[in-house]
VEXFIBA-497389 format. One line per field, with one value per residue (C-alpha): residue in one letter; x, y, z; residue number from 0. Coordinates in steps of 0.5 Angstrom, whole numbers. Each point is the difference from the previous one (the first is absolute). Layout:
BEGIN
r <- c(a:...)
u <- c(X:...)
v <- c(Y:...)
w <- c(Z:...)
k <- c(NUM:...)
REM end
This chain:
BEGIN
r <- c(x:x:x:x:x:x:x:x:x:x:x:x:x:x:x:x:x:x:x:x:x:x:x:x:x:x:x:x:x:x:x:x:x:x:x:x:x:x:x:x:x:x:x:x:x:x:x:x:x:x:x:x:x:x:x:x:x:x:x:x:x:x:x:x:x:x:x:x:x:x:x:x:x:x:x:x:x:x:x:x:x:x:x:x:x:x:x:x:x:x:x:x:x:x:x:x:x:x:x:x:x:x:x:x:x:x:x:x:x:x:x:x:x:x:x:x:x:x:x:x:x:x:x:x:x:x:x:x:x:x:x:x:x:x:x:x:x:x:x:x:x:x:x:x:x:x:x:x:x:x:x:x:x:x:x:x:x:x:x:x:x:x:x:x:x:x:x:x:x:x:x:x:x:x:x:x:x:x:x:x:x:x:x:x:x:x:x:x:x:x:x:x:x:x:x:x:x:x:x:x:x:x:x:x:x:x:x:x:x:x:x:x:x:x:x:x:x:x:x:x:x:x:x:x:x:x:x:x:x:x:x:x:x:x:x:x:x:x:x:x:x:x:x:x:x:x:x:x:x:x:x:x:x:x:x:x:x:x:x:x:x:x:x:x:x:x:x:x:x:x:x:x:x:x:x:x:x:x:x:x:x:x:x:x:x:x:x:x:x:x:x:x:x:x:x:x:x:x:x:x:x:x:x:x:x:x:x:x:x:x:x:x:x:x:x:x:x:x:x:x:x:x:x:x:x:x:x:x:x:x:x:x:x:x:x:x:x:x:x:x:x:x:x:x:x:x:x:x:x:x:x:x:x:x:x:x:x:x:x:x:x:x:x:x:x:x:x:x:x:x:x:x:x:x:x:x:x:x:x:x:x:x:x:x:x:x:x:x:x:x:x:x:x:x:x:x:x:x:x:x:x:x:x:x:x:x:x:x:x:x:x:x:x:x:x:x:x:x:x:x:x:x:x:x:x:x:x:x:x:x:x:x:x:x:x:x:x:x:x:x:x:x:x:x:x:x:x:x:x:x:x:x:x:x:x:x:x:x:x:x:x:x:x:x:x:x:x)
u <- c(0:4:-1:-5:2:6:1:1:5:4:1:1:6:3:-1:3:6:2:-1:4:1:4:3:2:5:7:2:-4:8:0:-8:1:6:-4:-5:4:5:-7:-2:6:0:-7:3:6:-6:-1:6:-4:-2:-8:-3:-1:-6:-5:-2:-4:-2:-4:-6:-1:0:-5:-5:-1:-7:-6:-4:3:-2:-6:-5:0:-1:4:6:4:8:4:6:4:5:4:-2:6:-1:-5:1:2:-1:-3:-6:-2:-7:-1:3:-4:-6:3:1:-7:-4:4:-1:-6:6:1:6:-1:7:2:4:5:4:6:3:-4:0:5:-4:-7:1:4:-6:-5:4:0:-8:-1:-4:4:0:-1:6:5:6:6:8:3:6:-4:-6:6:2:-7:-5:2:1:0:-6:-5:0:-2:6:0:3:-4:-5:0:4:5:4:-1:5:6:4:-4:5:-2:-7:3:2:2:1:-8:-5:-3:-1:-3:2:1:6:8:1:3:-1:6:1:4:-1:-7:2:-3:5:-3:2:7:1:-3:5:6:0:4:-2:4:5:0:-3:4:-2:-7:0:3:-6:-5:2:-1:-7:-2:4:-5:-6:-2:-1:7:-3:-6:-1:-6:2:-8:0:7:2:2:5:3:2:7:2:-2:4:5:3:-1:5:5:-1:1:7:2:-2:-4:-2:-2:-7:1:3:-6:-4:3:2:7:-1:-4:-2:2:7:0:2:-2:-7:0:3:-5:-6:3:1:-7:-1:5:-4:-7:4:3:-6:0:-7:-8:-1:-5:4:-4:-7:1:-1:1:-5:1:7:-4:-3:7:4:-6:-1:9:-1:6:6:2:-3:4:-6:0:-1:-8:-1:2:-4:-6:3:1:-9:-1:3:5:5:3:6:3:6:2:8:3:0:6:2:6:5:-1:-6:-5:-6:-6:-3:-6:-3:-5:-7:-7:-1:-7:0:-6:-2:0:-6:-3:-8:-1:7:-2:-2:6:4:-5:2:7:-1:-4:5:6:-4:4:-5:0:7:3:-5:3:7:-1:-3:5:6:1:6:-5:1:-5:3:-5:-1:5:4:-2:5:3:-1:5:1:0:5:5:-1:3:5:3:-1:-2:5:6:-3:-1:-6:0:-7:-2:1:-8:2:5:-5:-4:-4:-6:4:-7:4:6:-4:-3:7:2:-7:3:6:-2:-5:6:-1:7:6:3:4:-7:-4:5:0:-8:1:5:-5:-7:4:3:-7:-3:6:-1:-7:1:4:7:6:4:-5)
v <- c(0:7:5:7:4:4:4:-7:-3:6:1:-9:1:6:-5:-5:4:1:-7:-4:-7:-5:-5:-3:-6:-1:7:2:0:-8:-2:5:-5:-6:3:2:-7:-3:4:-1:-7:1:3:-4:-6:3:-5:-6:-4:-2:-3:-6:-4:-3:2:-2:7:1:-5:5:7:-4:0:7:3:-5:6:5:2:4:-5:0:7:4:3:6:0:7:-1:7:2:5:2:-1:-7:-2:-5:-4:-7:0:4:-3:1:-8:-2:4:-2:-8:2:2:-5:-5:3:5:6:5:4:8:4:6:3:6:6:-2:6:-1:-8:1:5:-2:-8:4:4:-6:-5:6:1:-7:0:-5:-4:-7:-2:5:0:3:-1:-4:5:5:-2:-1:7:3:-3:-3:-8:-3:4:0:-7:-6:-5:-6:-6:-4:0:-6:2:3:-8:-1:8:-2:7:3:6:3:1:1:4:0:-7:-1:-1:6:1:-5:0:-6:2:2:3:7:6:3:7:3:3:-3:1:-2:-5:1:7:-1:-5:5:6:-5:1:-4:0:5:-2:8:7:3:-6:0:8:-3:-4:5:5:-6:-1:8:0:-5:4:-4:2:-5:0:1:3:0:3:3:-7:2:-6:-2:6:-4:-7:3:2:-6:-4:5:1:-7:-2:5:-2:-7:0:6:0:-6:3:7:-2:-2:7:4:-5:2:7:0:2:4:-1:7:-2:-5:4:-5:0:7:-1:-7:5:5:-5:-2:9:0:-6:5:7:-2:-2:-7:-1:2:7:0:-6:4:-2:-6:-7:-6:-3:4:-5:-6:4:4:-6:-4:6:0:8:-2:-5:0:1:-1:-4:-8:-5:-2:6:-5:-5:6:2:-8:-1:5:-2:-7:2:7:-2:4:-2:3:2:3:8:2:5:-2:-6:-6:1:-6:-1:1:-5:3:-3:-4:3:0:-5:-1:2:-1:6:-3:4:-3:0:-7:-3:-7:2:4:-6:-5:5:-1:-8:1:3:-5:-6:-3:0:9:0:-5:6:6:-3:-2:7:6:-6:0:-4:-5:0:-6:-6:-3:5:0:6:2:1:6:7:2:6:-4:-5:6:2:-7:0:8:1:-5:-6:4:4:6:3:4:2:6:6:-3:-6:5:5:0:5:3:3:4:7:-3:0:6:4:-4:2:7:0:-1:6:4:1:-3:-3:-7:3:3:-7:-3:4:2:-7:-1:4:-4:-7:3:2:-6:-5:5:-2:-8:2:-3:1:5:5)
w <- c(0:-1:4:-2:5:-2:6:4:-6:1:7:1:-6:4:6:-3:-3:8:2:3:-3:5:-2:6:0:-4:-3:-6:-5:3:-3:-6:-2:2:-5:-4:-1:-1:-7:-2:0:-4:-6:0:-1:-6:-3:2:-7:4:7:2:0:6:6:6:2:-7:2:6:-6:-4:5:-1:0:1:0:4:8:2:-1:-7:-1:-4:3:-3:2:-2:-3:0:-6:-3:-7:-3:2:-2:-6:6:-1:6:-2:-7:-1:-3:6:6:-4:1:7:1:-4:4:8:0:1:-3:-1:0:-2:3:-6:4:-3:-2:4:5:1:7:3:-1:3:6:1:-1:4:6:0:0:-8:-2:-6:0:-4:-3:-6:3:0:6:0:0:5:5:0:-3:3:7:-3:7:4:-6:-4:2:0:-4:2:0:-6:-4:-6:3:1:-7:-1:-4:3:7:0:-4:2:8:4:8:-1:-2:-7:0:-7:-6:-8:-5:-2:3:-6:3:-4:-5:-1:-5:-7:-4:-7:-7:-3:-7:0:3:-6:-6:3:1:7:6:7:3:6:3:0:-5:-5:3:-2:-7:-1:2:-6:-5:2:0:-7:-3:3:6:7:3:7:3:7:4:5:3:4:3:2:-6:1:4:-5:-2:7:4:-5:-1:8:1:-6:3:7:-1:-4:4:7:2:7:-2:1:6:2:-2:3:7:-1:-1:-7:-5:-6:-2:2:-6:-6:-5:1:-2:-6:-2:2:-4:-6:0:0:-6:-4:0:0:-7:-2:-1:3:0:1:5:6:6:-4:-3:4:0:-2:-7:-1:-4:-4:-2:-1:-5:-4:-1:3:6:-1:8:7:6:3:3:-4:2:-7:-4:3:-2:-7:-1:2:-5:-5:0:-6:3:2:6:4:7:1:6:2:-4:6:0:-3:0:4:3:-2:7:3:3:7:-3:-1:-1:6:3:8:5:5:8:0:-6:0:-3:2:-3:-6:-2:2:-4:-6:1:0:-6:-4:2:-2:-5:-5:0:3:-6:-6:4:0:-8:-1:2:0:7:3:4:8:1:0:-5:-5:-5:-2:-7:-7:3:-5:-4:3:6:-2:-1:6:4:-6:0:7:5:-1:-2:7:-2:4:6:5:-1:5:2:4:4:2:6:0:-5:-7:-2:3:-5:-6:1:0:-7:-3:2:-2:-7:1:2:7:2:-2:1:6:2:-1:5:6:0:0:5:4:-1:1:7:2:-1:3:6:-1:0:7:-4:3:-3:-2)
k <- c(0:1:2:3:4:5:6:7:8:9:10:11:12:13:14:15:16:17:18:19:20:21:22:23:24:25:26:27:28:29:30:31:32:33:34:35:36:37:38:39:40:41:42:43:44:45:46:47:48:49:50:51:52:53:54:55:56:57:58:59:60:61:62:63:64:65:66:67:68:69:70:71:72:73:74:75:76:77:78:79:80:81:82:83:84:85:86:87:88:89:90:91:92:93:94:95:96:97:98:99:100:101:102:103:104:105:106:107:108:109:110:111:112:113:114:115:116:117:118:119:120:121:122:123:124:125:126:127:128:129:130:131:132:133:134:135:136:137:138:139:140:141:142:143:144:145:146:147:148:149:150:151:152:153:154:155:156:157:158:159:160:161:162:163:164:165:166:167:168:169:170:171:172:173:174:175:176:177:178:179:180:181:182:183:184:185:186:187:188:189:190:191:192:193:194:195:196:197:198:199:200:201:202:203:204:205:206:207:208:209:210:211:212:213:214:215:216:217:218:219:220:221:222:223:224:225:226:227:228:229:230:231:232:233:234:235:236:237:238:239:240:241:242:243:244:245:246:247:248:249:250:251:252:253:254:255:256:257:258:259:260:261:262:263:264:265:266:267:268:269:270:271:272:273:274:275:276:277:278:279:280:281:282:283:284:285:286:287:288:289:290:291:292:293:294:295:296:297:298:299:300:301:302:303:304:305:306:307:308:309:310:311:312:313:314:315:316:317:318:319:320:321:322:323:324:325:326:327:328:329:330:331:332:333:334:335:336:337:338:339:340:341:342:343:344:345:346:347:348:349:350:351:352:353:354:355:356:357:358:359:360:361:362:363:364:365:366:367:368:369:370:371:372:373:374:375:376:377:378:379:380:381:382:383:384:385:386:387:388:389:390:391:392:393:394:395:396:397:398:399:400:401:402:403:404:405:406:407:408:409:410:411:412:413:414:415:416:417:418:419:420:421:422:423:424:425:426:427:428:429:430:431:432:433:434:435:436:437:438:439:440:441:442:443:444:445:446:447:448:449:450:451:452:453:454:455:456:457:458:459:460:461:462:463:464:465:466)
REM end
């Protein structure tokens, strides 16, 4: 149920802002790299050829929905996600329909602004108006949403026997999230193949290559990189893979020193220069005119029409372009900020979580038995081409572009986690400022240490030593 009363909404987010999130236990450093140990063994699972077949824990799953609970009446679940997710397998109109042909419960989404995803679930979450089920990001919800205070473990379900890689759908040694899949999210560079070969252009290896490529494209009157920089988390793709590359081949604990105070992250002279990088690409005009205006839900349309070649974006757009039209060839490269760079891993996204407060607890969880049936699992596996992560559904023929991706970057080992697997705190303020870099309100060096300022408080807020 979203919430009608504006002024309620403003004064909770502001609330909010102000909260102080507990933790509790070991220290927040020590559960992020548990966290984070466990995405990245996700995305070096992308190298597995298939999954195995058989299991008992399938016979529990498939029993799912002999008509739902209630007494036979319809009951009506929530089920929260951001705009921009939603071609999510997950909410599939043929298989919502299947779901409630087969249990009497209906799925009702709750599509939220993309911008404001964070926000809106933390102000829910805080009033108690809470969605039934919601689609989030594990590393994100840690740090967002209050993982372990709002969302109901889930050890114990029935599919959870049958997962294949349970650390990359945990945290503080607990399920708290479902998916069909372990395939982590890859960041870096989309770009269209039949262009690249039609200019004659090689996969760039640095920025001033990149840069290089850039002017060819211009030159043959396409637009060489879409930036839709409305939704201004899409602002951040470039520099979450960037500073994690440099931090990993330069200073491995850097993260660790911003996250207990001892370091800035002003205090890093070459995050100014990848920021100002990505600035560089928009100021020579190698990208759409209005990026403040344009959003991300516009990016499939620019690739089908061939009016973009590249977009610094995760590889779920080719998953989109690839449900509109099968024959576009895309291809993902790493963010060429500097040389040799790796490709980045994101924490794996779109998991499903369940409120505590749930208002139909059995339902939800009926939902997610539904889902991870190996009949529906095996037809969601076989469709985005996921790497299984249940024993008994079979890892289809990976995709081209995702065969490349084990044998460029992951077997050889060339992935890095992005900075969102080291942050503990909310990045909505951090969007914001890149978004005002490229209004021309700050500088990189500006963005940094407005940034060093909203980080410090909002640690202080978390009470985190050091801050």
């Amino acid at each position: 149920m979203y919430l009608t009363q504006a002024a309620l909404y403003n004064q909770k987010c502001k609330r909010i802002q102000k909260e102080q999130i507990n933790y509790g236990g070991d220290s927040m450093n020590d559960k992020m790299k548990k966290l984070a140990t466990g995405i990245l063994a996700g995305a070096m699972a992308l190298s597995l050829a298939a999954c195995g077949s058989g299991s008992s824990g399938a016979g529990n799953a498939s029993e799912t929905g002999k008509g739902g609970s209630g007494g036979g009446q319809k009951v009506t679940i929530e089920l929260a996600i951001s705009k921009s997710s939603q071609d999510s397998a997950f909410v599939a109109q043929d298989l919502l329909d299947e779901f409630e042909q087969k249990t009497n419960i209906k799925v009702n989404l709750q599509l939220l602004p993309a911008e404001q995803t964070a926000t809106v679930l933390q102000t829910k979450l805080a009033v108690d108006e809470v969605p039934d089920i919601i689609q989030y990001n594990l590393a994100s919800a840690t740090t967002d949403l209050n993982l372990e205070r709002n969302f109901e473990i889930l050890d114990n379900e029935p599919w959870v026997e049958r997962l294949l890689n349970k650390d990359v759908l945990s945290a503080y040694d607990h399920v708290y999230s479902f998916h069909v899949s372990q395939d982590t999210g890859m960041q870096g560079v989309v770009y269209n193949k039949d262009i690249f070969k039609e200019l004659g252009l090689e996969i760039p290896d640095n920025f001033e290559e990149f840069l290089a490529v850039c002017e060819k494209i211009k030159s043959s009157g396409i637009t060489p990189v879409f930036m839709p920089f409305k939704d201004n988390w899409a602002a951040n793709i470039w520099p979450a893979a960037a500073f994690a590359d440099w931090a990993a081949k330069n200073e491995p604990a850097l993260f660790d020193d911003i996250n207990a105070g001892r370091k800035k992250w002003s205090e890093v002279p070459e995050f100014a220069e990848f920021l100002q990088q990505q600035y560089e690409v928009y100021q020579k005009g190698y990208t759409n005119a209005d990026i403040l205006s344009d959003s991300y839900d516009m990016a499939v349309g620019k690739f089908l029409n061939k009016e973009t070649a590249m977009m610094f974006m995760g590889d779920w757009l080719i998953v989109n372009v690839a449900e509109k039209d099968p024959n576009m060839k895309l291809g993902l490269f790493a963010i060429p900020s500097s040389e040799g760079a790796s490709l980045g891993a994101s924490p794996l996204g779109g998991q499903l979580f369940i409120p505590k407060k749930s208002k139909h607890m059995a339902e939800a969880k009926q939902f997610l038995d539904f889902i991870a049936t190996k009949e529906v699992a095996q037809k969601i596996v076989d469709n985005q081409g996921y790497v299984s992560n249940l024993s008994d559904v079979t890892t289809p023929e990976l995709p081209e572009y995702k065969q490349e991706i084990v044998d460029q970057y992951i077997t050889p080992k060339k992935t890095v986690l992005t900075t969102h697997a080291y942050m503990l705190v909310d990045r909505s303020e951090l969007y914001r400022l890149l978004q005002d870099e490229f209004a021309g309100g700050l500088d990189p060096e500006g963005v940094l240490k407005a940034w060093d300022e909203k980080f410090s408080q909002l640690m202080k807020d978390k009470g985190a030593e050091g801050f």
